[in-house]
C-alpha positions as CSV (number, residue, x, y, z in Angstrom):
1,X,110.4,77.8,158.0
2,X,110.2,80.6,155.5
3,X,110.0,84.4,156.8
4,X,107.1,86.4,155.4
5,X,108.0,88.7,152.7
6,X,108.4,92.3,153.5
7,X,107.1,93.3,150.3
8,X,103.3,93.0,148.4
9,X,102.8,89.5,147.3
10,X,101.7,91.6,143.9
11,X,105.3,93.5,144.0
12,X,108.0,92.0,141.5
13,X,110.8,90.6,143.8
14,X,113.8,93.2,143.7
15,X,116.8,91.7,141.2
16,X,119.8,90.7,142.2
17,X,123.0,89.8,139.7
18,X,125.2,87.0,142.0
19,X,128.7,87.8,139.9
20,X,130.5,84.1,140.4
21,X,134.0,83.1,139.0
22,X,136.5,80.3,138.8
23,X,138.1,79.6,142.1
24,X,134.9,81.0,144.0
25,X,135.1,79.9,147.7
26,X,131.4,78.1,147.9
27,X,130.8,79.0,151.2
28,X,131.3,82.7,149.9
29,X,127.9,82.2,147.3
30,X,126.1,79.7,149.4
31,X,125.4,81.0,152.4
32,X,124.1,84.7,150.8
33,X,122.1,82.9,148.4
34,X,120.3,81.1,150.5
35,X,119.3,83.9,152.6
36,X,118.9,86.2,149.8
37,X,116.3,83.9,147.7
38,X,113.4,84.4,149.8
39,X,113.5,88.0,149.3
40,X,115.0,88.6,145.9
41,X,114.9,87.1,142.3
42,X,118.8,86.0,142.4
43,X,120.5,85.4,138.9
44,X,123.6,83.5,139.3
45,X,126.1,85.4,136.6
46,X,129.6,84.3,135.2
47,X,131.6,86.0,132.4
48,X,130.3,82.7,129.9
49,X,127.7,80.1,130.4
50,X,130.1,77.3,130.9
51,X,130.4,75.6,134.4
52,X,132.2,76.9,137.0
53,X,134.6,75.2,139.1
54,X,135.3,76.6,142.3
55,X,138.4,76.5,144.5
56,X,137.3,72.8,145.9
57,X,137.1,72.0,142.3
58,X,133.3,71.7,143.4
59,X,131.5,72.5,139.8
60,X,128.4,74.0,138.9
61,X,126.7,76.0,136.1
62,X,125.7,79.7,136.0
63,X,122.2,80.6,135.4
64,X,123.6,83.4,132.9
65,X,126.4,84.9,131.4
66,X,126.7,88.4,131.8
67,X,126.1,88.3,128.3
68,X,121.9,87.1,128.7
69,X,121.8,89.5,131.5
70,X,119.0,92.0,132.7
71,X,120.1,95.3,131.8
72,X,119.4,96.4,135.1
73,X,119.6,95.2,138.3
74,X,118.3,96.5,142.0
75,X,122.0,94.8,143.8
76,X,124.9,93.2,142.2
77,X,126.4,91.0,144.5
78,X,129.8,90.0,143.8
79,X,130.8,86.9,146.6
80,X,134.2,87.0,148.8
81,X,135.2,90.2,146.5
């Protein structure tokens, strides 16, 4: 069941920059991400577009490198830091 939004349906979600990194502990991006995602436009970040291997050598790919980022963003997040 999804919450309702706390903001206008005609409102741009708020941005948020997810900072992950080699050896990332999933649990550490997981868990805020799913809770963040209903309310904000999340962009998962790394320093390059290449996957990701966290610290269960579980491996995934960034939506962005800090490089193709927004110039601004309302939060940067940066998991288990």
């Amino acid at each position: 069941m999804t919450a309702p939004s706390p903001f206008p349906s005609t409102a741009p979600k708020p941005t948020v920059a997810m900072v992950v990194y080699p050896g990332i502990t999933m649990l550490d991006m997981i868990g805020p991400y799913e809770t963040m995602r209903e309310l904000f436009e999340v962009h998962v970040l790394a320093a390059t577009a290449d996957d990701v291997v966290s610290d269960s050598t579980f491996t995934f790919r960034p939506s962005g490198s800090f490089d193709d980022a927004l110039t601004d963003y309302d939060v940067i997040f940066v998991p288990g830091g």
